[in-house]
C-alpha positions in Angstrom: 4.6 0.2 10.8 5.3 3.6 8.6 8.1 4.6 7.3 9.3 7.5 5.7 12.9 7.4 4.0 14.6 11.0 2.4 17.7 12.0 1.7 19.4 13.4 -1.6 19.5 12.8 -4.9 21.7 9.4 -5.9 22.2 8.6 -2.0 20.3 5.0 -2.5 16.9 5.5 -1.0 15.3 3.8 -3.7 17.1 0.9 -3.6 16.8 0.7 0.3 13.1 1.0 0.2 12.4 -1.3 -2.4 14.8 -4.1 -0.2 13.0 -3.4 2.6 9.3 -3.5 0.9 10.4 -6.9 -0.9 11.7 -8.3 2.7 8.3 -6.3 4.6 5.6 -6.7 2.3 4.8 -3.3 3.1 3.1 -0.5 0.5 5.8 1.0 -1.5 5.5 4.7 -2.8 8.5 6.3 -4.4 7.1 10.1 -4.2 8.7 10.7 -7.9 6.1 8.5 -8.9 2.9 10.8 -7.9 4.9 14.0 -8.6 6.2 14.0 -12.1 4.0 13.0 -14.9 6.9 12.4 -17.1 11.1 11.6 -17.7 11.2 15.3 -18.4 10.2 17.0 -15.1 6.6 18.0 -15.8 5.0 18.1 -12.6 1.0 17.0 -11.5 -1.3 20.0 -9.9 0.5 20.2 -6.3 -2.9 19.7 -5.0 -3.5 16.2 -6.5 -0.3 15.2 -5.7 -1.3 16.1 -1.9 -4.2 13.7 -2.6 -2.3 10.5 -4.0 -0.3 10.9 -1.1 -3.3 11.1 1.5 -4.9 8.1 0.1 -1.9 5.8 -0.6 -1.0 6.8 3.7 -5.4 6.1 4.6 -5.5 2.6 2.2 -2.2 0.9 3.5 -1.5 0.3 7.1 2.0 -0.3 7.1 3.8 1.3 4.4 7.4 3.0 3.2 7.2 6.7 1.6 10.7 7.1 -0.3 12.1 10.4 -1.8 13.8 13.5 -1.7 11.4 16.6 -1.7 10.8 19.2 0.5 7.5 20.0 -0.3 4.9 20.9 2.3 2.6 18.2 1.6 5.5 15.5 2.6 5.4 16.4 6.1 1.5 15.0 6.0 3.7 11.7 5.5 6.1 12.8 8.0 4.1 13.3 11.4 2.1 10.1 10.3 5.5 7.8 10.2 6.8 5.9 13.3 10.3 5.6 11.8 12.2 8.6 9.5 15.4 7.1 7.9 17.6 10.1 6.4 20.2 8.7 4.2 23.4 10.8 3.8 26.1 10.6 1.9 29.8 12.4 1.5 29.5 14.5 -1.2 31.7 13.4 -3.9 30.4 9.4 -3.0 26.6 11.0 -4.1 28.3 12.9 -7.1 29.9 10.3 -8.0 26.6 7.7 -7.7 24.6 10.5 -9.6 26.9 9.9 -12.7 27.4 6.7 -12.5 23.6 6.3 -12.4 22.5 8.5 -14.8 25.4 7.6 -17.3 
């Protein structure tokens, strides 16, 4: 099974993904983790990002992909996944779970 899980910032994607890969088993990639080399936003080459991705998708059969980007390499992820989970949230609930977490 694949699954890909998005949504925006503070909306609890992480925390849903890393439930269901405790209760799964499944391969776990949170897509922060192969973008930004660092706390402070510094980003990898686009193109070896691209590759993390294909590799972590070709080594694990059944795996969750968590995050919220939009960038074109993601939908390599997406058209692979047989389930997509979009996690939304009222506005002022995700303002108010960015603060909270980031406080």
């Amino acid at each position: 099974m694949k699954i890909w899980i998005g949504g925006g910032v503070a909306h609890g994607k992480s925390t849903f993904a890393k439930k269901l890969a405790k209760e799964t088993g499944w391969a776990l990639l949170d897509l922060d983790s192969i973008i930004f080399k660092d706390n402070c936003g510094n980003r990898h080459l686009e193109s070896e990002t691209e590759m993390k991705l294909r590799e972590f998708i070709k080594n694990n059969q059944n795996w969750i992909i968590e995050g919220a980007q939009k960038r074109t390499f993601c939908f390599q992820g997406i058209s692979k996944a047989d389930i997509i989970i979009i996690i939304k949230l009222n506005k002022f609930m995700a303002l108010g779970r960015f603060f909270f977490k980031t406080a």
